[in-house]
N, C-alpha and C positions, 0 to 999 in steps of 0.2 A: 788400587792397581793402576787406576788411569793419571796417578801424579808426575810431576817432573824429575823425580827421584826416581820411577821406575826402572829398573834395571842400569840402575846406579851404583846399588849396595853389595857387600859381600854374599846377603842374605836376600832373595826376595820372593814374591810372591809366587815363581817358577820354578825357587829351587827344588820343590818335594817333585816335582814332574821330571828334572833331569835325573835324580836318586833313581824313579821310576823307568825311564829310558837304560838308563844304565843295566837292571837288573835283565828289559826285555833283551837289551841290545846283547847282553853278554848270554844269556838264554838261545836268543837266535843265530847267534855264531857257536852256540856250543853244538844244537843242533846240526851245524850246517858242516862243521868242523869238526867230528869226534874226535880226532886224535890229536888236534892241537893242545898244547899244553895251555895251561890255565894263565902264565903269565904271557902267552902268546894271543890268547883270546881275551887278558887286559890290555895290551897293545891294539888291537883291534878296536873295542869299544873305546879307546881315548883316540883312535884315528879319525873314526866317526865323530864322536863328539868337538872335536878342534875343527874339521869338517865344517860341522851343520854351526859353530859358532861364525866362521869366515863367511859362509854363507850368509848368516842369520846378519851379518852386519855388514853388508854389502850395502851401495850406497843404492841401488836397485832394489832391495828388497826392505829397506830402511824407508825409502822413497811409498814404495807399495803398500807396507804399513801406515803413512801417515793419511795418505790416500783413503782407507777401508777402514779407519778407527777416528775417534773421538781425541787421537792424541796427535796433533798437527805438529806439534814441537817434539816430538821424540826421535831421538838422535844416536841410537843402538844403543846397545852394551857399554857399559863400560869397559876396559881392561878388567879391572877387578873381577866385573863382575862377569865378561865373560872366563879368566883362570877359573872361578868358583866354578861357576854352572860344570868347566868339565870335570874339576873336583866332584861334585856332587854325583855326576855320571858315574865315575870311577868306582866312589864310594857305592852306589849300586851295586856294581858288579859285584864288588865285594862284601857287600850286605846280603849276597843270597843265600851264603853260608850259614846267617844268624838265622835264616827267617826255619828256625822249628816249629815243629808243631801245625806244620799247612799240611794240605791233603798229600799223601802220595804224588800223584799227579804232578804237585808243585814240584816235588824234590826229586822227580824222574830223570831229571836234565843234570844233573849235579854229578860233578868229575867223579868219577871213580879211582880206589886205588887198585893200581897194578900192580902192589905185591898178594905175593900167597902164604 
């Protein structure tokens, strides 16, 4: 995790956490939004996630990490790998579909349909 490759690749050691942001993030705009439509509350969660990448690779907070870790030469995201990370977000959201078989509770948030 602490190599010079870190958050270089299309794939890395963060991707299973933004998959996991994705699911909260589209969870907590569902709660927050009930009637937004579902591809309205995907636009949301890639708002945020493009967001917290611009952020995430700021030369202040690029700076702040090299400061507070063991990685003195790390130099953000790549391009790559920041499009993935929001991919992986996205794919969250959309992975809360698959996730059967969780308690009730899990699947309480889940768009309903509005035919009868």
């Amino acid at each position: 995790m602490w190599s010079p490759q870190n958050s270089q690749q299309f794939v890395d050691a963060y991707s299973f956490v933004h998959v996991l942001h994705g699911v909260i993030f589209f969870w907590l705009f569902r709660l927050a939004f009930r009637s937004a439509s579902t591809p309205m509350l995907l636009v949301a969660v890639t708002a945020c996630a493009v967001g917290w990448e611009l952020i995430e690779n700021s030369p202040f907070l690029i700076e702040r990490y090299r400061e507070a870790t063991i990685s003195a030469s790390y130099a953000g995201d790549s391009v790559l790998n920041s499009i993935s990370d929001v991919g992986f977000c996205v794919l969250g959201s959309c992975w809360r579909r698959g996730c059967r078989g969780m308690p009730r509770w899990w699947e309480s948030w889940r768009p309903r349909s509005h035919s009868r």
